[in-house]
C-alpha positions in Angstrom: -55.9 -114.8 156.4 -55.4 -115.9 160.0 -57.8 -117.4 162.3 -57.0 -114.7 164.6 -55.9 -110.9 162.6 -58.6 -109.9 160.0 -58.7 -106.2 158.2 -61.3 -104.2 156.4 -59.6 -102.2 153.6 -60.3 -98.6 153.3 -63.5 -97.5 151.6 -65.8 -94.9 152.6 -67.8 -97.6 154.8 -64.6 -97.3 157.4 -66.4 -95.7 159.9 -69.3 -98.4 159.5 -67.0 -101.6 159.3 -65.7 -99.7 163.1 -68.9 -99.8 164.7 -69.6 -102.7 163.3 -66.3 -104.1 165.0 -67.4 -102.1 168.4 -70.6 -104.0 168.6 -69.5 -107.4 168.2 -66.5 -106.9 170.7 -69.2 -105.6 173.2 -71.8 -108.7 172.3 -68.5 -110.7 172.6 -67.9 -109.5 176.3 -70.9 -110.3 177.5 -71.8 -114.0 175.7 -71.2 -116.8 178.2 -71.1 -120.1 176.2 -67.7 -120.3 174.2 -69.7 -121.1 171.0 -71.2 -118.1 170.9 -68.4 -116.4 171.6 -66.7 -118.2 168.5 -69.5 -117.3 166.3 -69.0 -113.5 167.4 -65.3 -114.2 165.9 -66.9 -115.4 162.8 -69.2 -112.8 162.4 -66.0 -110.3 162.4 -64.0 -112.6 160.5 -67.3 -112.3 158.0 -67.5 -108.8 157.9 -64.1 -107.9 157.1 -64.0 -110.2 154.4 -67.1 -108.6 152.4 -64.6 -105.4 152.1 -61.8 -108.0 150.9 -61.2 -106.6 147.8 -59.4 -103.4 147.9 -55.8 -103.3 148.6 -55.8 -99.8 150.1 -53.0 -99.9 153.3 -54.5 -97.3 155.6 -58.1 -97.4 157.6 -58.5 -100.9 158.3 -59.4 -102.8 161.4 -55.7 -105.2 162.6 -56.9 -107.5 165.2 -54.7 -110.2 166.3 -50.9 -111.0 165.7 -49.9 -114.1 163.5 -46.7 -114.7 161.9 -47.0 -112.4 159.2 -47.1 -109.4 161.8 -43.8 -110.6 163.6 -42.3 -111.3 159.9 -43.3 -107.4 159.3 -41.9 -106.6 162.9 -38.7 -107.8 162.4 -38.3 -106.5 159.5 -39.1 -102.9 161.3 -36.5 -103.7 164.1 -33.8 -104.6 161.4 -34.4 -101.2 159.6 -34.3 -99.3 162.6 -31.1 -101.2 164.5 -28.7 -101.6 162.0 -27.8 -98.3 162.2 -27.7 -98.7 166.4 -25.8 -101.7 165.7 -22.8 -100.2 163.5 -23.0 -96.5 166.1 -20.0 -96.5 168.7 -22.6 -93.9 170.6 -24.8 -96.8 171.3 -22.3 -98.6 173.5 -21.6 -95.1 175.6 -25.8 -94.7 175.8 -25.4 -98.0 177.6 -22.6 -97.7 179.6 -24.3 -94.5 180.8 -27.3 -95.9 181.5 -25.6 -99.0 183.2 -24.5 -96.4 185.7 -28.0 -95.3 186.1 -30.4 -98.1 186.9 -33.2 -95.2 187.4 -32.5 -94.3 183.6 -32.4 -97.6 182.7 -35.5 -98.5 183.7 -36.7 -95.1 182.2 -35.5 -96.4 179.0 -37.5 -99.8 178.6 -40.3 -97.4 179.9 -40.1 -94.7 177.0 -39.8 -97.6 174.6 -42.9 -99.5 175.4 -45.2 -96.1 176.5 -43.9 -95.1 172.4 -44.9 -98.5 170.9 -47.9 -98.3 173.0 -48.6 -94.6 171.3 -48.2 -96.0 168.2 -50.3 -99.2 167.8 -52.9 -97.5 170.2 -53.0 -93.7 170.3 -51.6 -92.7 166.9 -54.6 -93.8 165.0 -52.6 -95.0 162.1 -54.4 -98.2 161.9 -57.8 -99.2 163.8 -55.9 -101.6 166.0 -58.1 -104.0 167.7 -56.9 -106.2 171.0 -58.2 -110.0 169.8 -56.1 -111.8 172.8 -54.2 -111.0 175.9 -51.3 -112.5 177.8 -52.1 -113.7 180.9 -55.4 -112.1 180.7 -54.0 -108.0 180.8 -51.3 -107.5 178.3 -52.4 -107.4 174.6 -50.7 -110.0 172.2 -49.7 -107.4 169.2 -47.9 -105.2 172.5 -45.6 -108.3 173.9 -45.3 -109.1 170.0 -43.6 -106.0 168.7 -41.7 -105.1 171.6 -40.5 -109.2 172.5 -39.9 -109.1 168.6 -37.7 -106.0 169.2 -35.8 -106.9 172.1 -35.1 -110.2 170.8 -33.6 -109.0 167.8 -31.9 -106.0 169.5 -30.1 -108.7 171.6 -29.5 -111.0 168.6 -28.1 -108.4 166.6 -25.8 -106.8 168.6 -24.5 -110.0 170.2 -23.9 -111.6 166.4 -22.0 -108.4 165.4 -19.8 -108.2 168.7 -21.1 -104.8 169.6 -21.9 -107.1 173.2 -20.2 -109.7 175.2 -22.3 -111.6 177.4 -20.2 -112.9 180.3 -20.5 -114.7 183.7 -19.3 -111.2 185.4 -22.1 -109.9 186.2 -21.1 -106.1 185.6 -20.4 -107.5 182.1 -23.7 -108.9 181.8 -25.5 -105.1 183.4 -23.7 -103.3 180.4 -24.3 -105.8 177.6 -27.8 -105.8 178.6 -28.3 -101.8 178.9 -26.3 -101.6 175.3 -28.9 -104.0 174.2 -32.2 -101.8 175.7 -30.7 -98.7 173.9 -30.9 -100.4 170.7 -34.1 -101.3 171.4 -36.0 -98.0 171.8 -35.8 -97.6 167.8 -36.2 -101.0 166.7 -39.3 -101.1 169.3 -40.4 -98.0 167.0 -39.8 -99.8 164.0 -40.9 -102.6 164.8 -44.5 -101.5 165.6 -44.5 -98.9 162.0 -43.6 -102.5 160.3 -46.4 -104.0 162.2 -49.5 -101.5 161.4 -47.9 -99.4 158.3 -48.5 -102.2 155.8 -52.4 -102.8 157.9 -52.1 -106.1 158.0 
């Protein structure tokens, strides 16, 4: 396993292995010395690992995001957006939108708030936060939906659905074409993430 993402199958000791986890995230908030802090890690590390043997998918702990979670995203994205990729209605959705910078903006919105519901709210998984960009923004969150977007621009670029230009209108609607793929792949993306609990 990674240094980082670590996962208790599912045995009736869930609900112990997820107060165990609660404790040693709120001991790890308030130790000071970085070693101590590293040997909360450990300690989690150590505790999912006594459960190791069960290969049940739902009710474990995912903390962190390696490459094995982006592999898994990706995978989701590709699943979800071949269809927008091969759908003439995705390029009007765009052109629509690239009317519309309000709805737009209301687009990436929806798509990040559903990820979000997903890895956080849904409860599928026991989704943990082990690091943050810039100190706010969980890893696993800029993960899934970078992943997505990525691949959502990738995608639709590689199969000519989008021309990126110097013309800057040209560039607006490519880019909007590219967001409205990206609302299912961002949905896919995250189910590839936590389905498999890894």
């Amino acid at each position: 396993m990674s240094e980082d993402q670590t996962e208790p199958p599912a045995t009736e000791d869930d609900d112990s292995i997820g107060a165990l986890f609660d404790e040693l995230e709120e001991l790890q908030a308030i130790v000071d010395d970085p070693t101590e802090r590293e040997q909360v890690r450990e300690a989690m590390r150590a505790a999912i690992e006594v459960q190791s043997d069960s290969t049940a998918v739902f009710g474990r702990v995912i903390w962190g995001f390696d490459r094995s979670d982006f592999a898994e995203a990706l995978l989701g994205s590709l699943l979800f957006g071949i269809p927008m990729a091969v759908e003439s209605g995705t390029v009007d959705a765009g052109q629509h939108i690239a009317q519309h910078p309000l709805y737009f903006a209301g687009t990436l919105a929806a798509a990040v708030g559903m990820v979000v519901g997903i890895l956080y709210v849904a409860d599928f998984q026991d989704v943990r936060v082990a690091k943050r960009v810039f100190g706010l923004v969980p890893r696993r969150l800029v993960g899934v939906t970078g992943t997505a977007f990525l691949t959502s621009v990738v995608l639709l670029t590689g199969w000519g659905v989008v021309e990126w230009s110097t013309d800057p209108q040209m560039a607006w609607v490519a880019l909007c074409v590219c967001s409205v793929a990206f609302v299912p792949m961002a949905i896919g993306a995250a189910l590839g993430d936590i389905l498999p609990g890894s």
